[in-house]
C-alpha positions as CSV (number, residue, x, y, z in Angstrom):
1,X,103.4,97.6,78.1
2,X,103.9,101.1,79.6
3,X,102.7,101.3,83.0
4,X,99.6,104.3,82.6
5,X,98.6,104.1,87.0
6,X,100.1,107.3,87.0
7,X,98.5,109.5,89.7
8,X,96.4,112.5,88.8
9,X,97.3,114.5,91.8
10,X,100.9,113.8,93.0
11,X,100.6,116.0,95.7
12,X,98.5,113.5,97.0
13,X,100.5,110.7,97.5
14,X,102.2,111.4,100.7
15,X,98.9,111.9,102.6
16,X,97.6,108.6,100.9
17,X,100.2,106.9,102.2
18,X,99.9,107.9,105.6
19,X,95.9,106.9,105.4
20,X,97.2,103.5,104.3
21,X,99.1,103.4,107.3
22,X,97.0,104.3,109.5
23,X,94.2,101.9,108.0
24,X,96.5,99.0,107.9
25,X,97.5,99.6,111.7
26,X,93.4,100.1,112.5
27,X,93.2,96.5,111.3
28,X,96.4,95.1,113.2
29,X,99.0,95.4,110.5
30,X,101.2,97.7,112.9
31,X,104.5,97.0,110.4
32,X,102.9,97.3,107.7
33,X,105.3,100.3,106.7
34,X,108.4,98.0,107.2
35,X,107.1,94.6,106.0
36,X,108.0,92.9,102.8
37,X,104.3,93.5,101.4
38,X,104.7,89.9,99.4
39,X,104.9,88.3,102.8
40,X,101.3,89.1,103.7
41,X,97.9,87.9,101.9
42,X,96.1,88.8,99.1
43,X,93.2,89.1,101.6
44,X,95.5,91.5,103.8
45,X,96.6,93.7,101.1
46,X,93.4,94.0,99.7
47,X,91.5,94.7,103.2
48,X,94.2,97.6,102.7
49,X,92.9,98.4,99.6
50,X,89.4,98.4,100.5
51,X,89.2,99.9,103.4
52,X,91.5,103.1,101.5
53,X,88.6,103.3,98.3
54,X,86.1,103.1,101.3
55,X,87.2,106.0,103.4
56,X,88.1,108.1,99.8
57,X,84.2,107.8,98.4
58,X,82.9,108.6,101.8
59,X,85.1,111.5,102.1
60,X,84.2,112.2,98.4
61,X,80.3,111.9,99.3
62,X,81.1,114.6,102.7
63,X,82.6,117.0,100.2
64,X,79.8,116.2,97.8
65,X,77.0,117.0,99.6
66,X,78.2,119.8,101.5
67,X,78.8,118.3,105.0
């Protein structure tokens, strides 16, 4: 099965990962850059996760409503 999570805006991605980054460090994952991502949780990777999609659609709802 082809892989179709292809990003929308490319240009994006470098200032996604650094969000990540900083996120992952905000919640004490300070290597998080360097580590073997398979060596962590499924609860750490996803607080990643969340926490990214959190900050995105509160971003999206500043933009949105004019702020």
């Amino acid at each position: 099965m082809p892989n179709t999570n292809s990003k929308v805006v490319p240009e994006a991605k470098a200032a996604l990962n650094q969000m990540k980054f900083e996120i992952a460090n905000e919640l004490g994952l300070s290597n998080y850059q360097t580590i073997d991502k398979g060596n962590l949780t499924a609860r750490q990777n996803g607080y990643v996760g969340g926490y990214m999609t959190k900050r995105l659609v509160e971003m999206a709802e500043r933009q949105m409503s004019g702020k």
